[in-house]
PAZADREN-330640 format. One record per residue (C-alpha): residue number from 1; residue in three letters; chain; x, y, z. Coordinates in Angstrom, 3 decimals, always signed. Example, Ala and Ser with C-alpha at 12.3 -4.5 7.8 and 13.67 -1.06 7.14 Angstrom:
BEGIN
{seq->1&type->ALA&mol->A&u->+12.300&v->-4.500&w->+7.800}
{seq->2&type->SER&mol->A&u->+13.670&v->-1.060&w->+7.140}
REM end
This chain:
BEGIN
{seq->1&type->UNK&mol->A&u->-14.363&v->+3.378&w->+8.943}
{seq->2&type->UNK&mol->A&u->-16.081&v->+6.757&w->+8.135}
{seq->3&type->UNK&mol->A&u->-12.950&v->+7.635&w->+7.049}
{seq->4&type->UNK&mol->A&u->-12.526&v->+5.455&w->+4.465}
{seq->5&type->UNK&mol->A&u->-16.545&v->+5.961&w->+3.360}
{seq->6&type->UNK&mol->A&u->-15.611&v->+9.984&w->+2.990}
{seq->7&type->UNK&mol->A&u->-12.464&v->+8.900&w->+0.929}
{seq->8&type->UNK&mol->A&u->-14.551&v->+7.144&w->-1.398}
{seq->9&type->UNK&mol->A&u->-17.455&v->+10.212&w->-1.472}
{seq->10&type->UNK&mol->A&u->-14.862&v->+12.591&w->-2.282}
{seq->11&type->UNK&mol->A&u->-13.605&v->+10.099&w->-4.940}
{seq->12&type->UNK&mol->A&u->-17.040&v->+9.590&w->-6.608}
{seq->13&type->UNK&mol->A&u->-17.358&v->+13.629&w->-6.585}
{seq->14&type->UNK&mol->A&u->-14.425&v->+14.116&w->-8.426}
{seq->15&type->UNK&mol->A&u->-15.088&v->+11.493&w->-10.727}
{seq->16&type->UNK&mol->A&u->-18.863&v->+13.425&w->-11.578}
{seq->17&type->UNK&mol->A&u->-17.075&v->+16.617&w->-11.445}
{seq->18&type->UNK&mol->A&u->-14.061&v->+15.769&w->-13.739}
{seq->19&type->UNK&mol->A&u->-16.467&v->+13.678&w->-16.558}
{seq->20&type->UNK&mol->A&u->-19.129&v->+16.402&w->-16.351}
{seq->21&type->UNK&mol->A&u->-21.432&v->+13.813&w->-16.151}
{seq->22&type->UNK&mol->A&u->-25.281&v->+15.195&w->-15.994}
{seq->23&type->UNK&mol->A&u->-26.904&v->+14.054&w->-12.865}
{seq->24&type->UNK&mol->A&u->-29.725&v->+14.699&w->-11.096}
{seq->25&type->UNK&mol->A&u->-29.982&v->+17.476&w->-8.397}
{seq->26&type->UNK&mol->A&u->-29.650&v->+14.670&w->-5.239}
{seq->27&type->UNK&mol->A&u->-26.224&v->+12.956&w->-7.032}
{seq->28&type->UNK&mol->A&u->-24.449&v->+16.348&w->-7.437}
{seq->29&type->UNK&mol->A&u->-20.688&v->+16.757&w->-7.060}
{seq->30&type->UNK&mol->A&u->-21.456&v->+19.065&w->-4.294}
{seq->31&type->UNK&mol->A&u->-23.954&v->+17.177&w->-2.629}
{seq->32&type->UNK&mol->A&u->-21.415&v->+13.776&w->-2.557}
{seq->33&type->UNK&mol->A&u->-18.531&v->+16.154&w->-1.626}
{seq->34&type->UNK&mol->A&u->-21.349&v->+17.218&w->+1.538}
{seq->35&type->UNK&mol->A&u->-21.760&v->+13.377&w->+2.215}
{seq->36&type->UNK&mol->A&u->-18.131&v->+12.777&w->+2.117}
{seq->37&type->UNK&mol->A&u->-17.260&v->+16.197&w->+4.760}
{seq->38&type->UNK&mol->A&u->-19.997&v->+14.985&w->+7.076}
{seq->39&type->UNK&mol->A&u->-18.697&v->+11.340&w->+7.171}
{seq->40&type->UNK&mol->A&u->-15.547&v->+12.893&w->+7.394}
{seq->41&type->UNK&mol->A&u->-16.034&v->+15.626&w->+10.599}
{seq->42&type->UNK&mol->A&u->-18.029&v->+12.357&w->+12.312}
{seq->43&type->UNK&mol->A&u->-14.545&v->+10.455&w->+11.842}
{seq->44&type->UNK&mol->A&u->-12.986&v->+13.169&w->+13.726}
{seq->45&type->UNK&mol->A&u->-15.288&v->+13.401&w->+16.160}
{seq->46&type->UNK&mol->A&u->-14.578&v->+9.853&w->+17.116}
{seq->47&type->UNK&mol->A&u->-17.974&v->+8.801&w->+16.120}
{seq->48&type->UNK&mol->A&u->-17.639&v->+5.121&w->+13.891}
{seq->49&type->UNK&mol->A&u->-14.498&v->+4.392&w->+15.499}
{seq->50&type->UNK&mol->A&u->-13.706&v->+0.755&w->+16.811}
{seq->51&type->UNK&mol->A&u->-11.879&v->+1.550&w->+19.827}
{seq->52&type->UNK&mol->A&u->-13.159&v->+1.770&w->+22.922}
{seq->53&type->UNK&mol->A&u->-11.984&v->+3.739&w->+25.936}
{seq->54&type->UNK&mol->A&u->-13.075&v->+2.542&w->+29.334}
{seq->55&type->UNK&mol->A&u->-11.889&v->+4.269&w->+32.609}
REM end
């Protein structure tokens, strides 16, 4: 799942990066493209995941 939510961050960043569109300093490209790397090292982590491991 977090997988999919840094997919669509890094989509939105490249959308406000490509347009140039004028933002304010909190909706950035760089500060999506942040959002989107932390959602995306939590999805490696394992964190978000619906699986469940039991011993």
């Amino acid at each position: 799942m977090l997988g999919m939510a840094a997919a669509v961050l890094f989509a939105i960043a490249f959308l406000i990066n490509a347009t140039e569109l004028t933002t304010n300093a909190v909706f950035s490209s760089g500060n999506i493209m942040l959002l989107g790397l932390a959602a995306l090292a939590l999805h490696v982590a394992g964190i978000g995941s619906n699986r469940v491991r039991r011993r």
